[in-house]
Short mmCIF file of the C-alpha atoms (twelve columns), coordinates in Angstrom:
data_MODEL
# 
_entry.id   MODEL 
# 
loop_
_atom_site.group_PDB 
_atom_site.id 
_atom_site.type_symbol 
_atom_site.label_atom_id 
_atom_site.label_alt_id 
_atom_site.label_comp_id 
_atom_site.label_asym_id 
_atom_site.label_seq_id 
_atom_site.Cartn_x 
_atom_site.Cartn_y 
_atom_site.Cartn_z 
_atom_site.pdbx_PDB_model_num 
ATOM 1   C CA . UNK A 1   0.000   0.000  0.000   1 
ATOM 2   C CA . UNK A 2   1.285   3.269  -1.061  1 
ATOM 3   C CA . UNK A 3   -0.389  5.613  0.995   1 
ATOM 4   C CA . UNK A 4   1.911   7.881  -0.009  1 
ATOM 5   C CA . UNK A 5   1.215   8.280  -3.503  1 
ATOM 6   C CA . UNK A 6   -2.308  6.590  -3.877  1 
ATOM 7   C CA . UNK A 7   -4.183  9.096  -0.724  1 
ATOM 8   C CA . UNK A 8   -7.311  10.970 -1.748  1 
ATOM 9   C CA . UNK A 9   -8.831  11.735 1.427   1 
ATOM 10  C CA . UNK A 10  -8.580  11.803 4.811   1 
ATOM 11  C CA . UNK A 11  -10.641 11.958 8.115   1 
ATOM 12  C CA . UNK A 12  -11.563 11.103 11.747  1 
ATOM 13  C CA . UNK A 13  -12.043 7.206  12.654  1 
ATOM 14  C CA . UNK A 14  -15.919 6.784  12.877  1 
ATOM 15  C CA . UNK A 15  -15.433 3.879  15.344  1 
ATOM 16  C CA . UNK A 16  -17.984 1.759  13.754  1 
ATOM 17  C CA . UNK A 17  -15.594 -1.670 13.921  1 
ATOM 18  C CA . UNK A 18  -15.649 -2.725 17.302  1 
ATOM 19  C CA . UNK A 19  -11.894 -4.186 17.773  1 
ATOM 20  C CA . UNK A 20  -10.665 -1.437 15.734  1 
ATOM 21  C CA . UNK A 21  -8.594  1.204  17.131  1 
ATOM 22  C CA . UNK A 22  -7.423  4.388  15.335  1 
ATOM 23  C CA . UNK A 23  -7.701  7.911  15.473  1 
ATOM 24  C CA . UNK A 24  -7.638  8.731  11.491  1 
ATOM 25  C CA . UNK A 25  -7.920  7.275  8.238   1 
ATOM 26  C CA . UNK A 26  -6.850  8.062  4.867   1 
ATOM 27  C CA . UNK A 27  -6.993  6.704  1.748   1 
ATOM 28  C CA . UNK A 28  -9.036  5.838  -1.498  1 
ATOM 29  C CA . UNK A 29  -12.803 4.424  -2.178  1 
ATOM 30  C CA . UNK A 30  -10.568 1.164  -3.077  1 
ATOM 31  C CA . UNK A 31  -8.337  0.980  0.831   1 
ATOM 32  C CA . UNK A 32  -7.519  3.178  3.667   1 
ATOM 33  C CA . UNK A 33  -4.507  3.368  6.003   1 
ATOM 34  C CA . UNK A 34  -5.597  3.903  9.924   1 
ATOM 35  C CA . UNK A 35  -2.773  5.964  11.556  1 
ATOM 36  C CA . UNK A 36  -3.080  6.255  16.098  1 
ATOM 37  C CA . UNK A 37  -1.831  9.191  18.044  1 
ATOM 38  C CA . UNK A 38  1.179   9.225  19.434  1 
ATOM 39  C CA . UNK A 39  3.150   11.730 21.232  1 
ATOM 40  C CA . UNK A 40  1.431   14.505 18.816  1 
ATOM 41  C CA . UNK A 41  2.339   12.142 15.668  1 
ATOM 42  C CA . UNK A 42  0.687   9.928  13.782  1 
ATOM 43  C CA . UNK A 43  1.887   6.182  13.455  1 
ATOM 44  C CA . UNK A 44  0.098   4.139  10.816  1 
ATOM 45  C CA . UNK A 45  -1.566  0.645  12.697  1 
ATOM 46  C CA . UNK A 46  -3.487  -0.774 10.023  1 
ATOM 47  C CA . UNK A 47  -4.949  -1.261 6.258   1 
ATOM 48  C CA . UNK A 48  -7.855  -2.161 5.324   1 
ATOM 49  C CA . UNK A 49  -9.343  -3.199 1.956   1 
ATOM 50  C CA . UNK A 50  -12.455 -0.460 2.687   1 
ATOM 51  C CA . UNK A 51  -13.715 2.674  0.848   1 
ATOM 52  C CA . UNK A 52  -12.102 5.587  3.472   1 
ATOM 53  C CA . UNK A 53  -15.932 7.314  3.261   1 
ATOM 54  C CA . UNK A 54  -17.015 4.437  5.073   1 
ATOM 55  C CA . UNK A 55  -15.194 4.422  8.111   1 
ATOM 56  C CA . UNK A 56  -14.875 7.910  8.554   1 
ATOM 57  C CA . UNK A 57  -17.153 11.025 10.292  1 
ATOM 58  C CA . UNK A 58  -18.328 12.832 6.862   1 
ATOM 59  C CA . UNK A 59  -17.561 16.219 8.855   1 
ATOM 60  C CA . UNK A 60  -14.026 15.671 9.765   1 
ATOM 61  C CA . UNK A 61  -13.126 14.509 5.967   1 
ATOM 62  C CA . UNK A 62  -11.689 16.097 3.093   1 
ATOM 63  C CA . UNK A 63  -9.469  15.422 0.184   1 
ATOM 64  C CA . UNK A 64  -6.075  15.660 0.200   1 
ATOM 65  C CA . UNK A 65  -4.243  18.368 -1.296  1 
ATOM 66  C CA . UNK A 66  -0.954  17.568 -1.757  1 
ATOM 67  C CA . UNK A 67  1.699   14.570 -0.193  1 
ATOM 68  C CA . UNK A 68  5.367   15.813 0.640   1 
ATOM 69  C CA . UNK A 69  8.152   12.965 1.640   1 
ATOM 70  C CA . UNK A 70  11.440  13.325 2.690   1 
ATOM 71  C CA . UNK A 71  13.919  10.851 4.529   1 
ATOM 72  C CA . UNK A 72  13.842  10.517 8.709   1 
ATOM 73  C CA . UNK A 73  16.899  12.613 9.485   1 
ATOM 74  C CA . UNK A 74  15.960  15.663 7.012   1 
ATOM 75  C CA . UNK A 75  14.651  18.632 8.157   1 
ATOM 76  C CA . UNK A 76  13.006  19.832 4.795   1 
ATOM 77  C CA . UNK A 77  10.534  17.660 2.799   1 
ATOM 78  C CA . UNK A 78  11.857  17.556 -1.090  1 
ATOM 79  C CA . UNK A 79  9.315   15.508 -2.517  1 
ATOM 80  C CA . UNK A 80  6.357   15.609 -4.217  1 
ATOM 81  C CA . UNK A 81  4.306   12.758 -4.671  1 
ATOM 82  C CA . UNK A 82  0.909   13.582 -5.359  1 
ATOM 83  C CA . UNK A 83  -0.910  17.444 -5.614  1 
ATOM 84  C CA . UNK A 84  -4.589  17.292 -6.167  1 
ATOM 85  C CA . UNK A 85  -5.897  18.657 -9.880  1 
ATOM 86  C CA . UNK A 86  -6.264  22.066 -9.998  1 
ATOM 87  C CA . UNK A 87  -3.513  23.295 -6.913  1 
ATOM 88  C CA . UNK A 88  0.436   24.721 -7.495  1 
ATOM 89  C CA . UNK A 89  3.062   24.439 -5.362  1 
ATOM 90  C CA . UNK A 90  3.090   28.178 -5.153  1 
ATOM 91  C CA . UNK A 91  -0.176  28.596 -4.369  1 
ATOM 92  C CA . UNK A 92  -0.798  30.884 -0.921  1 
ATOM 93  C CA . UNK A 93  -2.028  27.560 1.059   1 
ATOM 94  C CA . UNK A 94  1.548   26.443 0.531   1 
ATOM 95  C CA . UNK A 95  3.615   29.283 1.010   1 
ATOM 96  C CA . UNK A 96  1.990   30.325 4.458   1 
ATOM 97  C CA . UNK A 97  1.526   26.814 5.772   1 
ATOM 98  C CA . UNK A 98  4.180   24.634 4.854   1 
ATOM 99  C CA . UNK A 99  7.198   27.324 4.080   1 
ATOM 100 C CA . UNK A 100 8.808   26.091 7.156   1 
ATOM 101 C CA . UNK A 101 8.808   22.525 6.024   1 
ATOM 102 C CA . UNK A 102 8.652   21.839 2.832   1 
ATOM 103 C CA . UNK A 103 11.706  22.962 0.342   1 
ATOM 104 C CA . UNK A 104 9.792   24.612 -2.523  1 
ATOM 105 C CA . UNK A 105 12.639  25.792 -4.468  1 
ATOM 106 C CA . UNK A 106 14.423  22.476 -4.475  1 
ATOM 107 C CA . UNK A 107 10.986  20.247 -5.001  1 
ATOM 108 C CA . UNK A 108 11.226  17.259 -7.113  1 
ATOM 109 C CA . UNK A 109 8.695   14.800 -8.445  1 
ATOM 110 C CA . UNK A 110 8.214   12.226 -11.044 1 
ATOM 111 C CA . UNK A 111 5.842   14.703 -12.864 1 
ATOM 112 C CA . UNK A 112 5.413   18.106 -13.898 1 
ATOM 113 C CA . UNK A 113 5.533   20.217 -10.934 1 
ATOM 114 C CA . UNK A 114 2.416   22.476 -11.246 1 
ATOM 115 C CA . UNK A 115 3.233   25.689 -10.300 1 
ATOM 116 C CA . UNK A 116 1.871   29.317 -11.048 1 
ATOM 117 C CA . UNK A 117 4.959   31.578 -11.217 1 
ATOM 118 C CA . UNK A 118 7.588   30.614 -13.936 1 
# 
């Protein structure tokens, strides 16, 4: 499962399976990736062959806008794995939110970086 490239959406465990725990969910209407609290970060505990909508609180979702990865021991994400259709890299959500971790200038990806500034 590559919940790093494949993630849609993501939202708030509805706790509707009993011997389930998890705090969130993300995923696809195909499987969805529970992640638990811990410590202030989120650990992944378990997949699940489920549509995300389905196991999650239809007030707490929405879709995801863009992934960022970057090794354990770096202090910048310089990835791109996945933006949603329509959003750039430059786009004000980015630059206010995630200018402190994410390396903009120095982005790569296995696509065409969308951007609006070139």
């Amino acid at each position: 499962m590559s919940i790093h490239i494949v993630a849609r959406m993501v939202g708030d465990y509805d706790n509707t399976k009993p011997l389930l725990i998890a705090d969130k969910f993300a995923g696809t209407v195909a499987m969805a990736m529970g992640f638990t609290n811990v410590n202030g970060l989120y650990i992944p505990n378990t997949a699940l062959k489920l549509d995300v909508r389905d196991i999650t609180v239809k007030a707490t979702r929405s879709r995801v806008a863009a992934i960022f990865v970057k090794p354990r021991g770096d202090d910048l994400y310089k990835r791109l794995t996945y933006i949603a259709k329509g959003m750039h890299v430059d786009d004000d959500i980015f630059a206010s939110m995630l200018s402190e971790k994410v390396d903009l200038e120095n982005l790569d990806a296995d696509f065409q970086i969308p951007r609006k500034l070139t």
